[in-house]
N, C-alpha and C positions, 0 to 999 in steps of 0.2 A: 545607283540603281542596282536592282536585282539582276543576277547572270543570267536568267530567261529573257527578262525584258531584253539585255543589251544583245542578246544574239542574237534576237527577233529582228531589233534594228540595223544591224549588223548585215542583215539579210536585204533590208531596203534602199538598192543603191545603182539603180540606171537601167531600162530594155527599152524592146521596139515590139511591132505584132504582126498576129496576120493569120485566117486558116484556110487551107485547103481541103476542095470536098476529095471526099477516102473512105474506105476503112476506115473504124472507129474514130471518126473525126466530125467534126460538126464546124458547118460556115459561122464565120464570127458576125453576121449581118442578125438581127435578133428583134425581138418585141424591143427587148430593154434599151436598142440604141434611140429610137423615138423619145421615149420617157427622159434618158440622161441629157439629150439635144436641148429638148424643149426646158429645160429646168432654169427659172427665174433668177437672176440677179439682179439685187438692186443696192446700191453703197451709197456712203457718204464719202467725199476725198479724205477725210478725218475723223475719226473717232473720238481723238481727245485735242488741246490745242492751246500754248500758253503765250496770253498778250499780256504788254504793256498796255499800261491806259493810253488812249488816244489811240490804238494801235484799230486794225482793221485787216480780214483778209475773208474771201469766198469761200463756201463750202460750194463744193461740185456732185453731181450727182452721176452716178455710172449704172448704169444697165447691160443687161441681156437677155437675150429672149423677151424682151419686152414690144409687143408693140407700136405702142401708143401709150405716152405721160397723159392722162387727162386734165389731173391738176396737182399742185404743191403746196401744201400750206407748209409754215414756217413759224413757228413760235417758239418763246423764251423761256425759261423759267423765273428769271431775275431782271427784267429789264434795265434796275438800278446795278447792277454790274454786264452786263452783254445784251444789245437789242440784234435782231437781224429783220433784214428783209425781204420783200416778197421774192428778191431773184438768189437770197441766201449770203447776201452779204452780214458779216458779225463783223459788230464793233462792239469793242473795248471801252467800259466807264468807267467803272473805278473796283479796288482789287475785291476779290470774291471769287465763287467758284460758280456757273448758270452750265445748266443744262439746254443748249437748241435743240430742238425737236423739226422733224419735218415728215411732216403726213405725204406718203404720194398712193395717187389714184391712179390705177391703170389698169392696161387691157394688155394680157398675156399673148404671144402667139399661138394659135391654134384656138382661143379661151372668147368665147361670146360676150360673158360676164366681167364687169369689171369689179378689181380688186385692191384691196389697201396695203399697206405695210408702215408701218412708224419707225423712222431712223432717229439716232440721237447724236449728239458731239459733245462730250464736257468741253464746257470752256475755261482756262484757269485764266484770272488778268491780275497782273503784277501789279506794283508803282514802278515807275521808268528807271526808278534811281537803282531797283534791285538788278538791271541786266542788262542795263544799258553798254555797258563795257564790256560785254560777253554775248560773242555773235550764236543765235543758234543753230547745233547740230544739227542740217538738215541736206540731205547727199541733193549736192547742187547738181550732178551729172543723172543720176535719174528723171526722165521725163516725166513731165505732169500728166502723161494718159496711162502711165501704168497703176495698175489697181493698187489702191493700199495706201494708206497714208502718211504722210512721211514723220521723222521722229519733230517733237515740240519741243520748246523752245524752255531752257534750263535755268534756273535762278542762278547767282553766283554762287552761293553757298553749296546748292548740289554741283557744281560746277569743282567746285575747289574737293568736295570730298570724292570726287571720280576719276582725277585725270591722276595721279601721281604714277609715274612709270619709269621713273628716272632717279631712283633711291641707291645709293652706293655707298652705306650707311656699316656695311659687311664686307664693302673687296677692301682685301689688304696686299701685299705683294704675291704676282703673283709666281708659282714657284711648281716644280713638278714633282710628282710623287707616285707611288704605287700603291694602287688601294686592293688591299687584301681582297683575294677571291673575286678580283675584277676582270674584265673581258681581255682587255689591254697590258702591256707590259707597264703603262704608263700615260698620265695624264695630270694638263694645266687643273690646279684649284686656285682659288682668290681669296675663299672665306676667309676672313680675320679671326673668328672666333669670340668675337665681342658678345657678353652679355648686358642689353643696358637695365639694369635691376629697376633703374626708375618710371622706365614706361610701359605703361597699361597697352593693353590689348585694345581696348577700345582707342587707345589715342592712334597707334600704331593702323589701326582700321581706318581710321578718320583723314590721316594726312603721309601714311607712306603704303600702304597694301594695296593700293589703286586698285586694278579689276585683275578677275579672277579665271581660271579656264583650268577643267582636267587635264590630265592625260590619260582620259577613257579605255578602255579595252583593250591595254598592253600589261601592266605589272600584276592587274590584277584577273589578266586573264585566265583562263584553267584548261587544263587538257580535256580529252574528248573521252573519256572514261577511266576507272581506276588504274588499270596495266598500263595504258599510255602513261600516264601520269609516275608510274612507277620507274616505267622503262626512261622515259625523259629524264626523269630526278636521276636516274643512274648513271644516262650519260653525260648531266652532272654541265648542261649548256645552259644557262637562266634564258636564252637568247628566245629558246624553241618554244617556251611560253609567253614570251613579251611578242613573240608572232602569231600564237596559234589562233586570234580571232581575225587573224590576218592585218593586222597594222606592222610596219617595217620596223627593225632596230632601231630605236631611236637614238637622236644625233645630239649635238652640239648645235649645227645649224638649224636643225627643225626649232628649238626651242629658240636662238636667239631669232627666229624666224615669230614665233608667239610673240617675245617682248617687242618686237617690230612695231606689232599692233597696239601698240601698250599694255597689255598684260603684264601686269604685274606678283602678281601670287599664283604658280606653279601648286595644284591638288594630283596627291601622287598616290589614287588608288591602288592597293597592296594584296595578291593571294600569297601570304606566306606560307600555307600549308603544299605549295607546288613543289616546297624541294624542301621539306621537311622530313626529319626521321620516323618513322612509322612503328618505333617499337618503343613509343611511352613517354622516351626522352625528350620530344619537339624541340629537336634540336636543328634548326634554322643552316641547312648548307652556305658556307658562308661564300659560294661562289654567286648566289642567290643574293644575298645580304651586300656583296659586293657591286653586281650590276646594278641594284637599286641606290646605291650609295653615288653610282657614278652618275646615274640619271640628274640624283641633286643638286651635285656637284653643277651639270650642267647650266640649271638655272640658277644658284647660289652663285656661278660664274657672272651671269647679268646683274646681278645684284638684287635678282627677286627672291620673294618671299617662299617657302615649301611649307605645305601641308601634307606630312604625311598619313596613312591611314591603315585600318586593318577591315579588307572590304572585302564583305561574302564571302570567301574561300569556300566554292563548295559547299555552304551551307551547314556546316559542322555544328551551329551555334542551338541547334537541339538538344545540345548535348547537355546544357544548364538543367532542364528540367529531367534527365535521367540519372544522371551523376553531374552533382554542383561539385563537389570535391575537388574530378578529375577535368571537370570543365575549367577550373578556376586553374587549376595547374598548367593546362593548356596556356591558359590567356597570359597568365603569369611567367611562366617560361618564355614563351615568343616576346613577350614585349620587354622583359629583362635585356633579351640578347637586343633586341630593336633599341631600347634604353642606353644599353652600353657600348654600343656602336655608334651612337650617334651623340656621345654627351660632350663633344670637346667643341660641337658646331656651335655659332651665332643664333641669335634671336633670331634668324630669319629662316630656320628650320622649326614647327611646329608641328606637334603628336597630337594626334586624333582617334580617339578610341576604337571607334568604333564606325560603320558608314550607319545602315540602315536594321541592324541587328537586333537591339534594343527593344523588349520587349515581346512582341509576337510572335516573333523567331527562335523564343528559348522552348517553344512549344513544338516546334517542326518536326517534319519526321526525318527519323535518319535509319540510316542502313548497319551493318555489324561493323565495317570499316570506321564510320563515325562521319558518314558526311550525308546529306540531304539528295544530293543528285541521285538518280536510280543509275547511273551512267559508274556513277563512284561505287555500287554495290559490292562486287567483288559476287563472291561467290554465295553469300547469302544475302536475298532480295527481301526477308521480312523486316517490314517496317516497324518503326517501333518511334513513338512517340510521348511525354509528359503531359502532364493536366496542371495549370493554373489557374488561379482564378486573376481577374483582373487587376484587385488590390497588388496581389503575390507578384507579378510581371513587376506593376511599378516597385515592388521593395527592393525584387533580385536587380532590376534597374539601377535602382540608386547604390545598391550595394558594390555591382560591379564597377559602376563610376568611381564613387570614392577608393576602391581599391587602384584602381587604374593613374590614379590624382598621385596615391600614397607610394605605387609601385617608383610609379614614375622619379620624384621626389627622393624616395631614398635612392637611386642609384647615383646621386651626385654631380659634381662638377657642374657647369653650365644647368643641369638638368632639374636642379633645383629650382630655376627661375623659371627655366621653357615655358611657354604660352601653350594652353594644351586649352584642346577643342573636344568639346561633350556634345556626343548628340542626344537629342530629346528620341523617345521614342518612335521607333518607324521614322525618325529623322520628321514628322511632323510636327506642324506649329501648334496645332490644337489638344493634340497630346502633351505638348513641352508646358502650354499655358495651366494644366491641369495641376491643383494644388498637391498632389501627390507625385510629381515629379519636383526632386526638390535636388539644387546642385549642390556637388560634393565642397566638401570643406577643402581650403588650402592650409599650407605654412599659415603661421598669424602673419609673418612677415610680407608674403604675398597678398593675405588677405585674398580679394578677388580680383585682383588688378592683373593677373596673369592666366586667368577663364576666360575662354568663350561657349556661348550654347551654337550648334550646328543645327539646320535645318534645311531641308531641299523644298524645290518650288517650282510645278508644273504645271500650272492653274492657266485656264480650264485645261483640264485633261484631254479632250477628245478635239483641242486643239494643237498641243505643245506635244501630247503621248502618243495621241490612236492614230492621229491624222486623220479623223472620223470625215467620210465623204461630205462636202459642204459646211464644216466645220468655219467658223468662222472668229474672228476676234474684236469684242464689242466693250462699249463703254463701261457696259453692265461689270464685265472683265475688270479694266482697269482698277472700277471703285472695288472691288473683291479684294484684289491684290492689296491696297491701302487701310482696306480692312482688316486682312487678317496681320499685316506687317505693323500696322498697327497694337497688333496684340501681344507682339513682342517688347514694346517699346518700357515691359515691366523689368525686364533681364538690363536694357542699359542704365533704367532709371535706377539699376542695382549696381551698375557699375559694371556689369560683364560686359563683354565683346558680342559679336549676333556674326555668324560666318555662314554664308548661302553655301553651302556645300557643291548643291549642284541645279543649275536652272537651265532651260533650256527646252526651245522649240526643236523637239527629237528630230522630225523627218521635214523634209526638203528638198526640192520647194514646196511651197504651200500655192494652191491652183489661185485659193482664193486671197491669198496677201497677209498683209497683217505684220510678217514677222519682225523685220525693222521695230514697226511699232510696239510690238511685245516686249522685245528688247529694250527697248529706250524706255517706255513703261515703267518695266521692271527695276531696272537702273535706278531710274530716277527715282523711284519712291525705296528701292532700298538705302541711297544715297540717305534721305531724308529721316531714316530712323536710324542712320550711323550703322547698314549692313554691309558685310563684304559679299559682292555676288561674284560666284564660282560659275563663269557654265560649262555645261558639262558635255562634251567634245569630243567624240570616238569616229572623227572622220569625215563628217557630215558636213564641216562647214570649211574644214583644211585638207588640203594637202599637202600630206605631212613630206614626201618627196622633193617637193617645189618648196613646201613651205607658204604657198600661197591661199587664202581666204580663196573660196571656192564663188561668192555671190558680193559684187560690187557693192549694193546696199550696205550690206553688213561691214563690208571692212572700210566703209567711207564713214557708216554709222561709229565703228572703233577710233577711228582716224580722230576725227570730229571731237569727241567726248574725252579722248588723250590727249589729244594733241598730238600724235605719235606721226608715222610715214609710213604704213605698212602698204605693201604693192596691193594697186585697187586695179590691176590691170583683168580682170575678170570680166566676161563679157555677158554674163546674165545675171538677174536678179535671184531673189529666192522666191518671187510669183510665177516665177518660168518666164519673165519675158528677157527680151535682148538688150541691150545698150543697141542705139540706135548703129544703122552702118553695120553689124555684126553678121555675119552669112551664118542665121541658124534657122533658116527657112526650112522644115522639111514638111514634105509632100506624101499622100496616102494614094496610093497607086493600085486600080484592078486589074490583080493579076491571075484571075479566073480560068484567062481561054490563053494563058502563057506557060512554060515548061522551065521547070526550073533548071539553071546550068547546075546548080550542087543544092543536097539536100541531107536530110538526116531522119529517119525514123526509129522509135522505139516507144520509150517510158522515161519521162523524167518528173518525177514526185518534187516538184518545187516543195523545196521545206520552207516554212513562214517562222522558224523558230522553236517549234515545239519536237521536232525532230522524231516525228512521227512517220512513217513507212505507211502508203498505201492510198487506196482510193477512200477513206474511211468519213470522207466528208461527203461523199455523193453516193455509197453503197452500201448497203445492208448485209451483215458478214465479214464486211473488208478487214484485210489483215491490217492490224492496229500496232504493230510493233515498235519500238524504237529504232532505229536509225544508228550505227554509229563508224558506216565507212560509206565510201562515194557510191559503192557496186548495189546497196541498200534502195541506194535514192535514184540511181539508174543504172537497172540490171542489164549490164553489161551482154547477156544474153539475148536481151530483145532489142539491142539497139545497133544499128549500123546505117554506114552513111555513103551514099554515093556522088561517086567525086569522078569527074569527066575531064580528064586533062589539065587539073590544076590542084594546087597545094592547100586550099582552102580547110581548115579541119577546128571538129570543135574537143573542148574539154570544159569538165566542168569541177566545180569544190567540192572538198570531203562532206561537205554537209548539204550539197544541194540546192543551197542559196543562189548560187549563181552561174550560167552559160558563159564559156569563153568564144569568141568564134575567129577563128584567125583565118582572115578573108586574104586572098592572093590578089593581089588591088591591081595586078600585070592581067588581068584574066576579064576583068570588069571595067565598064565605059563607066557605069549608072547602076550599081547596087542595088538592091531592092530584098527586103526580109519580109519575111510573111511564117506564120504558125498553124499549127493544127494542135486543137484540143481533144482531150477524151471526149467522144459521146454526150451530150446532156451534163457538159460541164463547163458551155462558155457563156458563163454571165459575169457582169459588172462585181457583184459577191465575191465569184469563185476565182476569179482570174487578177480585177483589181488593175491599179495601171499598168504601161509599161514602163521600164525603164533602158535604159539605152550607158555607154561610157566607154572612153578608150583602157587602156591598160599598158604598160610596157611587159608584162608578163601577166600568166593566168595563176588564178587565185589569191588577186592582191585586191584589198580594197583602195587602194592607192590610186585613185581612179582621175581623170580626165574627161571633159566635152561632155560633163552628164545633160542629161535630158531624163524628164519624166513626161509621160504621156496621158493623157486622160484615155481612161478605156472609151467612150465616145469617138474619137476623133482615130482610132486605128480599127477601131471593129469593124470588121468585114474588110478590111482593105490589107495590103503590102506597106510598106513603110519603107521610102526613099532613102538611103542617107544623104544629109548637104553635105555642103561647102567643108563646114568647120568639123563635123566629122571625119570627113574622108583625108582631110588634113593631116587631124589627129589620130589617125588612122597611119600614115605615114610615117608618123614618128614613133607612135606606141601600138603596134600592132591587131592586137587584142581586141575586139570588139566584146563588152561587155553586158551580157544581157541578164535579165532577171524582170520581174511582177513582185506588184507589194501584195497578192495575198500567197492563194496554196494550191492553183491548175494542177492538172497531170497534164504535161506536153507529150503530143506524140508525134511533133514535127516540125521541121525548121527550115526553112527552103531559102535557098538565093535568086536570085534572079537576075538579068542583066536588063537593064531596061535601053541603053545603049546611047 
């Protein structure tokens, strides 16, 4: 993904709410709470759903906000494969695929008039023989009343091409060593350094790459403007960028923490321009080249697979349609030193051109420095940009490909053989399918048995990207997915490999559910056209500290599908609900006619990502500027906090993204937070959830005990902490706040409710 996008996400990760009337402030109670209350759900227990013949199981219907079902019809598409009946029982006939439908009639609350909605469920039904001896994946500790359906049930063959996570096909003794320009004075490796010249990419996908996962928004992360970026390369720490979107050093144990779950191919996005020479040479500090080396090491220690990559850097890649000469030397220099550093490794390290670059991006604007960020400027901010025409993109495309194929290639040793991964344009399917993207030639020797094509996959967007309010995940979905993965199925019929680069449902939880099943979805039908799926993972779903799957579904959902034992001890889902027994009760509290024990007044410009300064979404004039230190996002001059005999105090990140609150838990029976907004700026739009999480320190996305809030259920009120907060509160101090869109906060109160 693009560097906008990921910081954007970056940004979406736990608060609470609440306002007090004031000065410039406005009660959170509003038109819009009515409208958001009242708004209709109506589900199926399942969207999609795979039997055996003879087999049989209930769809279930879930509502809210509904008054009164009036009626339910239930119909088929294929009787001769799936009948159901009037209470929504499906049975299984013989194999095929049928679509059940169910018409419900109803009467809304508040609503006179009754109203319709048509639900669907594909049905897939087997013969018995294909999976009878393979239990399906389906997280037996989630209850049947939480929304969302659970994942369906797997053939053997997707079965056999998903679970492999236990490949040791590359550790050989193992032995200690010092790797040039590394953090350490020394560290265990295992890789053998085995090339097996005889197998394909594609086989290698099929029965040892098992499943796939980033390591998001660390290697390839970038500094916060050009002089940073300068000043960090000089002091010459690779560390200070593998933190700066806020993920920790990565370890040894966080990744065998990954393969836990079964992961098995490590995707190791790369900004090699963070600690590159600036005067022509691109010449790669090899203290740079070293920590990334160790990173591999790491999981090449498990015996998984590495992808590694050359992703966004700043956006440089404008550079193609200004000077192709000086661009090609760029590309060609860095991946020479990336080439010759890495050519003594196993098959189980794999070079990847390029992330999402390809094509549309040789058009970008950039700055005098040579990077696209306005942040990267330097001292001259005129933009400056190339014209292609469409043809033109696809030729410099193929161009750069096959150079990249040939670079690779000559530098020798092992590197001759490497499996090397091409992405199609904009990393899309529909571009990649386009007869003018054509892949680059190998050795004869290799022929194409050592290619794969890369592609990413977010489908539907405004489910897995935006987090679009009521967003939901339907059958419609699925058969999309199967369509367009289908569309690939020209690249294996050629013999290439298919590598999901990057998939994944961004933000989380999801109110309305679904995600399990997105997942399993996805899987399963990449499974079926012989794709490796990557997802793509900056935090969202691990904690990288603990090392633990952050939503029980998902890591039961991994567990299941591997085979693996990754710890499922996580006490909520990713629909927001609890594992039963869980103390995550919290309560919305009017705290109107109460005085807060500590409070905070000022300006804080919640950035959403785009790192923009000001009131510019709600005022006419407002300063529009960039953003690129904390004092920007809250001016230090208008904010101050009054604190009544205790240690209670907040801070917040360089960017704005997030409140810390470090509450004195010796001072408080019964905690209670509440907010004040700008003036004429608190709506469901402008403010968006909350979110809530522990921290052991401020400014870490490394978060604990999240909680997401629907703006409905805190507007107008205080917001209690429970049980498992205040806990967690105990052990990681930090109370960590933030909203998924872009308020101006003017206030933050505590209160004790006692």
């Amino acid at each position: 993904m693009k560097s906008s996008f990921k910081n954007r996400l970056f940004a979406l990760v736990m608060a609470g709410a609440m306002v007090i009337t004031g000065a410039n402030t406005s009660l959170l109670v509003n038109a819009n709470t009515a409208s958001a209350a009242s708004k209709v759900t109506l589900k199926l227990s399942a969207i999609s759903k795979t039997l055996n013949e003879g087999k049989s199981f209930t769809l279930k219907l879930t509502k809210k906000n509904v008054k009164k079902v009036v009626s339910t019809k239930w119909t088929t598409s294929k009787k001769a494969v799936a009948t159901v009946s009037a209470k929504g029982k499906v049975s299984a006939k013989k194999q095929g695929t049928a679509t059940i439908k169910c018409k419900v009639t109803y009467l809304a609350k508040g609503k006179a008039k009754k109203q319709s909605k048509a639900l669907k469920c594909m049905v897939t039904v087997t013969k018995a023989s294909q999976s009878e001896a393979t239990p399906a994946p389906t997280p037996t500790s989630k209850p049947e009343v939480t929304p969302g359906p659970n994942p369906g049930q797997l053939d053997e063959k997707d079965i056999t091409l998903r679970t492999k996570f236990d490949d040791t096909t590359n550790i050989g003794e193992e032995r200690t060593v010092q790797i040039v320009g590394g953090t350490t004075e020394s560290m265990v490796v295992k890789d053998n350094g085995v090339m097996r010249k005889e197998l394909s990419t594609l086989e290698l996908i099929d029965t040892e790459m098992g499943q796939g996962i980033n390591l998001g928004n660390t290697m390839e992360a970038t500094s916060s403007s050009y002089a940073q970026k300068l000043e960090w390369a000089e002091a010459g720490d690779p560390t200070k960028f593998e933190q700066a979107w806020g993920q920790p050093v990565t370890t040894q144990a966080y990744i065998s923490a990954l393969h836990s779950y079964g992961f098995n191919t490590l995707r190791v996005p790369v900004a090699w321009s963070s600690m590159m020479a600036e005067d022509g040479t691109y010449k790669v500090d090899e203290r740079f080249l070293g920590r990334v080396e160790e990173i591999v090491n790491y999981a090449l220690n498990e015996g998984m697979y590495v992808v590694l990559n050359w992703h966004w850097d700043y956006g440089w890649w404008g550079l193609f349609s200004l000077n192709e000469e000086e661009a090609f030397k760029r590309y060609e220099t860095v991946w020479t030193q990336i080439a010759e550093r890495f050519k003594d490794y196993s098959d189980h390290l794999v070079f990847e051109g390029q992330n999402e670059e390809l094509g549309d991006s040789f058009t970008a604007n950039v700055y005098s420095t040579g990077y696209r960020d306005e942040n990267m400027a330097g001292d001259d901010k005129t933009k400056n940009h190339g014209t292609m025409t469409k043809d033109e993109k696809y030729a410099l495309t193929n161009k750069v490909k096959q150079r990249f194929v040939d670079l690779i290639r000559s530098t020798g040793g092992n590197n001759a053989y490497r499996h090397l991964l091409i992405p199609t344009p904009s990393t899309n399917i529909g571009q990649g399918c386009d007869e003018r993207f054509i892949m680059p030639k190998d050795t004869e020797e290799n022929g194409v048995s050592k290619l794969s094509v890369s592609v990413h996959y977010y489908t539907p967007w405004d489910f897995c990207g935006d987090n679009e309010q009521g967003a939901t995940y339907e059958a419609s979905d699925r058969a999309e997915t199967e369509k367009q993965f289908a569309l690939m199925k020209k690249f294996t019929d050629a013999g290439y490999g298919i590598i999901l680069g990057e998939y994944s449902v961004c933000t989380v939880p999801q109110v309305n559910g679904g995600v399990a099943q997105w997942f399993n979805d996805t899987m399963t039908i990449a499974a079926k056209y012989h794709m490796l799926p990557c997802m793509w993972e900056i935090g969202q779903y691990f904690n990288r500290v603990s090392g633990k799957m952050k939503y029980r579904d998902i890591a039961e959902l991994f567990n299941t599908i591997t085979g693996s034992n990754g710890d499922t001890s996580s006490i909520v889902y990713t629909d927001g609900t609890a594992v039963p027994g869980a103390d995550r009760e919290i309560t919305f509290e009017d705290v109107s006619s109460l005085t807060p024990a500590w409070s905070w007044t000022g300006k804080w410009y919640k950035n959403n990502g785009q790192n923009i300064v000001g009131d510019n979404r709600y005022e006419d004039g407002a300063d529009h500027t960039k953003g690129t230190k904390e004092s920007d996002f809250i001016p230090l001059s208008e904010s101050k906090a009054t604190i009544d005999g205790d240690t209670t105090a907040l801070s917040f990140n360089s960017w704005g993204y997030q409140a810390f609150l470090k509450l004195d838990l010796s001072k408080y029976t019964r905690p209670c937070i509440a907010f004040a907004f700008m003036e004429g700026t608190n709506t469901e739009e402008i403010v968006g959830s909350l979110q809530f999480a522990t921290s052991a320190e401020a400014g870490t996305s490394n978060l604990q005990n999240e909680y997401t809030i629907e703006y409905s259920k805190w507007n107008g009120k205080g917001v209690a902490l429970n049980g498992e907060l205040l806990e967690g509160l105990a052990k990681n101090p930090y109370l960590m706040i933030t909203f998924s869109d872009k308020p101006t906060v003017t206030g933050i109160y505590v209160y004790d409710l006692g």
